[in-house]
Every structure is written in C-alpha cells, then in structure tokens.
N, CA, C and O of each residue as an XYZ file, in Angstrom:
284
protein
N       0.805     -1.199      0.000
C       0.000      0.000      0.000
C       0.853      1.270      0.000
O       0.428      2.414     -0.164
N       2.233      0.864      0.227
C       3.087      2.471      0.442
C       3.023      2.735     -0.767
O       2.669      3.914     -0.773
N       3.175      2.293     -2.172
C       2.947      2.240     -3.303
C       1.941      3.394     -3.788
O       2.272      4.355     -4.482
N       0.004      2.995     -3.053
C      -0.785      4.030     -3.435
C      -0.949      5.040     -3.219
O      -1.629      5.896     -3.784
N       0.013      5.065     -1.882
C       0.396      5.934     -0.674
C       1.042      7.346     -1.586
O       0.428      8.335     -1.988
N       2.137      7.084     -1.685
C       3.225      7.693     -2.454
C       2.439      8.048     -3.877
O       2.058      9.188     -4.142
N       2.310      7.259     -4.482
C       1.714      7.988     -6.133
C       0.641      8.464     -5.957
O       0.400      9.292     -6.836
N      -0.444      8.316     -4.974
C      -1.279      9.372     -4.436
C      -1.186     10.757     -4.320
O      -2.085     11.559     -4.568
N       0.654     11.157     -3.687
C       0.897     11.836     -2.883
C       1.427     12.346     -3.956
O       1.254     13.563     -3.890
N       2.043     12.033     -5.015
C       2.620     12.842     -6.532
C       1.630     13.346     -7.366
O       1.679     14.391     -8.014
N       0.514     12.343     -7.294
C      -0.664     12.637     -8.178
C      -1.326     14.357     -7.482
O      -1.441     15.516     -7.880
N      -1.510     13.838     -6.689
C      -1.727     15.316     -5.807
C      -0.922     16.603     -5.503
O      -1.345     17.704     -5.151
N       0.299     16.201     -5.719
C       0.992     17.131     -5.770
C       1.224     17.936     -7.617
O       1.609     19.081     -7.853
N       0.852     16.906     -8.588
C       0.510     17.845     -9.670
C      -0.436     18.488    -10.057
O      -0.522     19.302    -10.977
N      -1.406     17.999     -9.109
C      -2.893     18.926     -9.421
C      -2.389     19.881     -8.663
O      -2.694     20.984     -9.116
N      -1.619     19.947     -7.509
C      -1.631     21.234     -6.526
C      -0.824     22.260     -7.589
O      -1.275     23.393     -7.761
N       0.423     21.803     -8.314
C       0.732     22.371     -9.039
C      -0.046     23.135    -10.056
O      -0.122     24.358     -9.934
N      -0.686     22.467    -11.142
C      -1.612     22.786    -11.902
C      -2.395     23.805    -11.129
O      -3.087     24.293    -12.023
N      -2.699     24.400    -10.072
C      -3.741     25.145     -9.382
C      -3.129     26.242     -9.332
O      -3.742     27.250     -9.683
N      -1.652     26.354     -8.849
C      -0.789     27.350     -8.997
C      -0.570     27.731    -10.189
O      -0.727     28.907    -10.518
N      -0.251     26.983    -10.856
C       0.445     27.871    -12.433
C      -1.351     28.578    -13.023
O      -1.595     29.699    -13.470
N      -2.353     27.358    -12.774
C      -3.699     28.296    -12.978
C      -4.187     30.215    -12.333
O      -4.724     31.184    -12.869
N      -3.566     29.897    -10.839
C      -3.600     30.795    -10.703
C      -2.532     32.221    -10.598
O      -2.818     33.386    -10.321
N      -0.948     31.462    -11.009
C      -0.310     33.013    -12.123
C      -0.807     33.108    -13.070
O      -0.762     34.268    -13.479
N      -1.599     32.057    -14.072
C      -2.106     32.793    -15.159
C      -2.745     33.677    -15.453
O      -2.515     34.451    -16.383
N      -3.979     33.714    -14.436
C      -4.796     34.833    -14.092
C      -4.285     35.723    -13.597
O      -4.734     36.835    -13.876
N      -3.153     35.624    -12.672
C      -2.649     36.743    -11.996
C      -2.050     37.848    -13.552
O      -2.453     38.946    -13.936
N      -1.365     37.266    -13.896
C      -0.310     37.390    -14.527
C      -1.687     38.417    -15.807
O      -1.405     39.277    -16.642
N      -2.833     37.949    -15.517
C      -3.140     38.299    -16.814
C      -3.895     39.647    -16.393
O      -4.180     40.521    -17.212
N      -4.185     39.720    -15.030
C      -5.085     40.858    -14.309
C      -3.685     42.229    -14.498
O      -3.823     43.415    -14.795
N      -2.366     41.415    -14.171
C      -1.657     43.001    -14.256
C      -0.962     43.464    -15.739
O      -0.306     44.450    -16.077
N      -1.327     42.543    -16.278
C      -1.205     43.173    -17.570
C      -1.936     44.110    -17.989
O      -1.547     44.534    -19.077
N      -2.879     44.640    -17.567
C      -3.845     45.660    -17.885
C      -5.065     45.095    -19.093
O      -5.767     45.956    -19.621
N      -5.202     44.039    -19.367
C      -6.095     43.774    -20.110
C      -7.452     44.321    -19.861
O      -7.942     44.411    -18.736
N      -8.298     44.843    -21.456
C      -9.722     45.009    -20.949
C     -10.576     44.339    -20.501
O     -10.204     43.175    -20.646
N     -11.725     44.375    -19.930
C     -12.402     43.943    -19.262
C     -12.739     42.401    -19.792
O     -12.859     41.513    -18.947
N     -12.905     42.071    -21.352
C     -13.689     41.954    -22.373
C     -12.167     40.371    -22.314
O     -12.221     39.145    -22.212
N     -11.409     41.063    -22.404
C      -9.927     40.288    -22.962
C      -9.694     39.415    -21.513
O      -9.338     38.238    -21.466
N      -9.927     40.115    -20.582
C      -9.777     39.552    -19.230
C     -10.943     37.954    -18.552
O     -10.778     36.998    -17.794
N     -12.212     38.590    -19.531
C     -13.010     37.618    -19.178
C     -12.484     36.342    -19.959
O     -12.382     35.350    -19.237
N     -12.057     36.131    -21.561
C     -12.008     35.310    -21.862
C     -10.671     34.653    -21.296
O     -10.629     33.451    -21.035
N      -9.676     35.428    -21.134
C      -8.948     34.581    -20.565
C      -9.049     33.358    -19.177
O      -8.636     32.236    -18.885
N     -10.018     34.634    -18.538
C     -10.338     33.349    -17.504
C     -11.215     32.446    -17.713
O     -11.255     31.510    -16.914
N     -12.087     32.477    -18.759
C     -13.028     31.658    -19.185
C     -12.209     30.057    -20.014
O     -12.669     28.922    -20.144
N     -10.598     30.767    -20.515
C     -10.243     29.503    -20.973
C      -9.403     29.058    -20.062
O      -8.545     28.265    -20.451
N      -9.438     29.544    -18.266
C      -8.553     28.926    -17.640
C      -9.350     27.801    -16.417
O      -8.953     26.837    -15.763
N     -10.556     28.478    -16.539
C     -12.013     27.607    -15.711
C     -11.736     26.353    -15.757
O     -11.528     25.792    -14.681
N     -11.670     25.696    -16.814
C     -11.809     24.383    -17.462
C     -10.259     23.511    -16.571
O     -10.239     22.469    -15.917
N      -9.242     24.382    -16.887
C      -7.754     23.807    -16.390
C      -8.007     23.577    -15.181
O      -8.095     22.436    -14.727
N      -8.186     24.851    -14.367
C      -8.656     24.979    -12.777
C      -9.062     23.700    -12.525
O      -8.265     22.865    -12.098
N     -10.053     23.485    -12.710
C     -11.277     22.471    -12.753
C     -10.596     21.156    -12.496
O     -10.461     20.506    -11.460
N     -10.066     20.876    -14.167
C      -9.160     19.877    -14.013
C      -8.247     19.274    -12.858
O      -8.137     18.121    -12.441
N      -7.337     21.036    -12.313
C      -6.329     20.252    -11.459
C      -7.004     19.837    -10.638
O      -6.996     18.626    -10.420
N      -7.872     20.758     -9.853
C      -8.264     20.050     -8.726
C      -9.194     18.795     -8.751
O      -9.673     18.279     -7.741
N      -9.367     18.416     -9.902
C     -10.217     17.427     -9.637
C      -8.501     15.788     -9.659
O      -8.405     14.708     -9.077
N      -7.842     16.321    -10.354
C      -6.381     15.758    -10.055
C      -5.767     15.916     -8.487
O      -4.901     15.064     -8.292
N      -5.897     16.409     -7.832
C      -5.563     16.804     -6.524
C      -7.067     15.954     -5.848
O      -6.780     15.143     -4.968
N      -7.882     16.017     -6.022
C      -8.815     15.157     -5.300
C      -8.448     14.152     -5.235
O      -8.227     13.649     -4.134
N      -8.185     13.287     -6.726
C      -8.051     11.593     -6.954
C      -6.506     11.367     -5.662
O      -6.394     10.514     -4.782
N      -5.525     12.504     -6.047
C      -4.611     11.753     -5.632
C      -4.819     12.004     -3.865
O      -4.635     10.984     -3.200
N      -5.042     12.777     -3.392
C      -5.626     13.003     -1.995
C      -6.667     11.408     -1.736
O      -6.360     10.773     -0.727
N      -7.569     10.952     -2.423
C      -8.472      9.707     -2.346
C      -6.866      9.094     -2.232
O      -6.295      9.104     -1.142
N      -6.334      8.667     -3.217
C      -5.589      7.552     -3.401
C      -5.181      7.844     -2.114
O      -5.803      7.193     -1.275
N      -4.184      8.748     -1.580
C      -3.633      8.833     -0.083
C      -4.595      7.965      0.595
O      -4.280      6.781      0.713
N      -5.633      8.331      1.023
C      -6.550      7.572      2.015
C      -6.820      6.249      2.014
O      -6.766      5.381      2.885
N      -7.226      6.261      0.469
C      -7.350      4.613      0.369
C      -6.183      3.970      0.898
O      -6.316      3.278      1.907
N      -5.251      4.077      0.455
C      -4.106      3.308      0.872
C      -3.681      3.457      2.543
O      -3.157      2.519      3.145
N      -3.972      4.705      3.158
C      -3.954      4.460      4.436
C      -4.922      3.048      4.970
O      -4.675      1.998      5.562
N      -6.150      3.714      4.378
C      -7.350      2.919      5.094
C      -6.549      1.160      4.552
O      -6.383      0.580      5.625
N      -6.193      0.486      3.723
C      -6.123     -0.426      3.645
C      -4.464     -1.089      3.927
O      -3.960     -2.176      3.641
N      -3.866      0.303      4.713
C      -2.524     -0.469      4.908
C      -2.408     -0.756      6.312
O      -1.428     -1.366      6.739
C-alpha cells in the first residue's frame, strides 16, 4: 500500500501544481492591464484547467486515504 500511498501523494501534488500555475495565469493576466472583455475570456479559458487540477488533486488526496485505510 506504500505504493498508493506515495503515487497518491505525486498525483496530488501535480494537481496542486496545476492550481498554482492556474492561478499566475490569471494573476499574470489581471496586471497586464487587459480590458475587461480580454480579461473575461482569458479566464473563461482557464475555468476548465482549474477544474481539471483540482479534480487531479482530489483523486490523488483519495488515493492517499485509500491506501492508508487499507494499509
């Protein structure tokens, strides 16, 4: 189980990643001065990524547990 343990714990650590670089993107895109208009779509095509990591950071957070619970 240290196995699901551990790749749990990577899996989760790239969604955590993915959440960060999601959110310099936005950062990154608010001080650029973009218009209002330019600003929405950008975050509109970063929703979806967001989304993604954390739903990557969930699985591997589960995997952590599972493998507690069954080691």
């Amino acid at each position: 189980m240290d196995i699901l343990i551990w790749s749990g714990a990577v899996v989760s650590l790239l969604g955590l990643a993915g959440l960060l670089w999601c959110i310099y993107k936005v950062w990154q895109a608010r001080k650029s001065g973009l218009s209002d208009d330019a600003l929405r779509d950008t975050v509109r095509k970063i929703v979806p990524l967001n989304t993604g990591a954390l739903f990557v950071s969930v699985i591997g957070l589960m995997m952590v547990i599972v493998g507690i619970m069954l080691g």
